[in-house]
N, C-alpha and C positions, 0 to 999 in steps of 0.2 A: 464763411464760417470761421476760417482761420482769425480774420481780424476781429473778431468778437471773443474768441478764445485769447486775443493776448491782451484786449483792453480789458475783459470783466476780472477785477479780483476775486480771488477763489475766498467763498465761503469756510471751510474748512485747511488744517493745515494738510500739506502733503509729503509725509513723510518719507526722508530717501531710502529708508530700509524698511518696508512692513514689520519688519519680524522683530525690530526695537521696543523693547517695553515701552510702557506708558512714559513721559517726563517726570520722576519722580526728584529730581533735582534740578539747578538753574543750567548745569551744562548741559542733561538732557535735553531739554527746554530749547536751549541753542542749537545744539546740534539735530534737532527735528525738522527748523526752520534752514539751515544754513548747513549743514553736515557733510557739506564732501568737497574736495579739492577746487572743483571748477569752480562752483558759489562764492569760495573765499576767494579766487584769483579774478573774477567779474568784479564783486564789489572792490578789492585792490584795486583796480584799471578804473574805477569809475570814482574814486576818490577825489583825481584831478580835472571831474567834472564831467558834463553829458557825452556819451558818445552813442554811435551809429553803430549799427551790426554790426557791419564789414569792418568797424576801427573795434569793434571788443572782438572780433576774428583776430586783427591782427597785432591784437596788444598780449593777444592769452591765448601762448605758443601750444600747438597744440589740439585745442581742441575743435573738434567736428561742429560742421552748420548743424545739427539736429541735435547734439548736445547742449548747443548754444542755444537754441531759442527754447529746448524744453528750461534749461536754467533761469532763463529769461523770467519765460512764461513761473516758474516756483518761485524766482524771488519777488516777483510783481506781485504773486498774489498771497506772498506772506507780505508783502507793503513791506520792504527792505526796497525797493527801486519802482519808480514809476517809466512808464512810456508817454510819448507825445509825437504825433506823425506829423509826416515832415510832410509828406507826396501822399499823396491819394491814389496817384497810378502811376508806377504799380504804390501799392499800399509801403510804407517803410516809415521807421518809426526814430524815435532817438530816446537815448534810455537815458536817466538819471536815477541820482540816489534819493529816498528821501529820507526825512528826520531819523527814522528808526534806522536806518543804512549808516549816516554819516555818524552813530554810536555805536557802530560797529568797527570804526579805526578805530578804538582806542583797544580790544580784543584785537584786533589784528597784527596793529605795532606789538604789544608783548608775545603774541606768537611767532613775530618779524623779529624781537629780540632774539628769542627762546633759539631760536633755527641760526641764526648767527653766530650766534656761542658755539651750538655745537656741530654743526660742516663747516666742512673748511672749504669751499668753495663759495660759502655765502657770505659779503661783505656787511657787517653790520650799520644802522644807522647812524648817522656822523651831527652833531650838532654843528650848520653852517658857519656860526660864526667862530669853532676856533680849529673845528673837525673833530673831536675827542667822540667817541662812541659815547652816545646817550646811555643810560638804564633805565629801566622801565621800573617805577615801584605803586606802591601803593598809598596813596596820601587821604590823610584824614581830616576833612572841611571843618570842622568843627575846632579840632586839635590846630587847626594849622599848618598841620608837617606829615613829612615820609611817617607810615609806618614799618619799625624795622622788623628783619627777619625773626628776631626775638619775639616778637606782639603779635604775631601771626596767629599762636594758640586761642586767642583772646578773640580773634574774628569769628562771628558768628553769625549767619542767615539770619535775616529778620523774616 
């Protein structure tokens, strides 16, 4: 029974707080499917690609075997990460990210920014080739360019 519960994706989403209102906006939205600590430090760990139980135990300091596979189990079946079994006996799986997951660095890096700036214990991200701490902005495809802090009023939901 257990290996049917973490292959079948969940029909409905599962939200970490019942008592959240509805998603009446796009961060509600986010945080319904992805909302707590652990979710955002699994998908970080899985960024550089597929790993096993025991390697997202021991990449995401911290947290508990039954916290991990209930995560497991929510982010699989909001389809932010799939499974693929490795062994049949005992049953063990290896988790990846998929499409919807790997659009989820780019939300992550600005929160990795955000958290940089302000503790001091946290080393910001370095751009390799010269080290200078990157920034995170907002660029407009269309426009071609950063949009500045100035233009911000101007953004609006579609």
């Amino acid at each position: 029974m257990r290996k049917l519960l973490l292959q079948q994706p969940l029909s409905r989403p599962m939200p970490y707080d019942p008592f959240m209102a509805a998603a009446d906006s796009p961060l509600a939205a986010a945080l319904q499917r992805v909302g707590d600590r652990w979710s955002l430090l699994l998908i970080e760990s899985l960024l550089s690609g597929p790993l096993r139980f025991n390697e997202l135990q021991a990449s995401v300091t911290g947290i508990a075997p039954n916290i991990l596979a209930d995560r497991l189990r929510r982010l699989e079946g909001e389809r932010v990460l799939s499974s693929r079994p490795y062994s049949e006996r005992p049953p063990r799986s290896v988790y990846q990210l998929t499409g919807e997951g790997h659009e989820l660095a780019s939300a992550l890096r600005l929160l990795a920014d955000w958290g940089s700036r302000v503790a001091r214990e946290a080393e910001p991200m370095r751009h390799e080739a010269c080290g200078t701490p990157v920034e995170a902005r907002f660029f407009c495809p269309t426009c071609a360019r950063a949009v500045e802090p100035g233009e911000t009023d101007q953004i609006r939901r579609v």
